[in-house]
C-alpha positions in Angstrom: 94.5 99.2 112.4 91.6 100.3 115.1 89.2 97.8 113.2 91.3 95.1 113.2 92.0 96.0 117.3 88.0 95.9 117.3 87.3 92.7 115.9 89.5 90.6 117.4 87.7 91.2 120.9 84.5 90.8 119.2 82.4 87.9 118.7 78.4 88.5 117.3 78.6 92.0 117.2 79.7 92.4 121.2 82.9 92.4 123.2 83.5 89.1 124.8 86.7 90.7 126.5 88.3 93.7 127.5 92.0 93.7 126.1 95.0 93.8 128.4 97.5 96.2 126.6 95.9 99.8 127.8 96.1 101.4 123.9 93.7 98.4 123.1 91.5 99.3 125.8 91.3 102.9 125.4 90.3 101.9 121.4 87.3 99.4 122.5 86.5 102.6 124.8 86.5 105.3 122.2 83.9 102.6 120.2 81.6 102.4 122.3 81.7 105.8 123.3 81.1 106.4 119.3 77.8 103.8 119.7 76.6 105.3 122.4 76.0 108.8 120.6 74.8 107.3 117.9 71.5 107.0 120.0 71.2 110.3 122.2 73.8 112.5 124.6 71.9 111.9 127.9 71.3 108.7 129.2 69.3 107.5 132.3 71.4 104.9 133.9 68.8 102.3 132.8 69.1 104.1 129.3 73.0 103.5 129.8 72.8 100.1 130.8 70.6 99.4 127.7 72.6 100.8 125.2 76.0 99.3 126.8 74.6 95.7 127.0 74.0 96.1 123.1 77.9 95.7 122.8 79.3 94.6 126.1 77.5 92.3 128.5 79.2 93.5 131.6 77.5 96.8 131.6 78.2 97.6 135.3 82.1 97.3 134.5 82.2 99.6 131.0 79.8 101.8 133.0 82.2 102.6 135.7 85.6 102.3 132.7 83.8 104.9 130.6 83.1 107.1 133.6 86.8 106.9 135.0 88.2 107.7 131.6 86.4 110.2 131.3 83.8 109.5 128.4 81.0 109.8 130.2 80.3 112.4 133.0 77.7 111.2 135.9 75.8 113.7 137.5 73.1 112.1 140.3 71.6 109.8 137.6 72.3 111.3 134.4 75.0 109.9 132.5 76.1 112.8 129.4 78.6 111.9 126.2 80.1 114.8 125.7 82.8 114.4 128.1 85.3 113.0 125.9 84.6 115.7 122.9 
């Protein structure tokens, strides 16, 4: 069920839109919380952007979404993962 939630909001590997319905949301979120520590805990906020652009273009918008709900946890310019363990 989560994969087919996935795939219909992607197109060539990345998200080309955020879904409406907030359950859908919070399952694109959890995915690329899940990509992002595939590559490290700590990010820069150029790291962040990086990595987030890989599946989202908008990384300025899932930057803040994954801060506010609490995936990630910014402190000064670090950005860490394990918030949402």
């Amino acid at each position: 069920m989560v994969e087919e939630t996935i795939a219909r909001y992607m197109r060539d590997g990345k998200f080309y839109v955020l879904p409406r319905k907030q359950k859908n949301r919070l399952e694109v979120f959890q995915y690329i919380y899940q990509h992002l520590q595939q590559h490290a805990q700590e990010f820069t906020e150029p790291e962040l952007n990086e990595r987030i652009k890989e599946v989202y273009e908008d990384f300025a918008t899932m930057r803040r979404y994954l801060v506010d709900y609490k995936y990630l946890i910014r402190d000064c310019l670090l950005y860490t993962s394990d918030a949402a363990d």
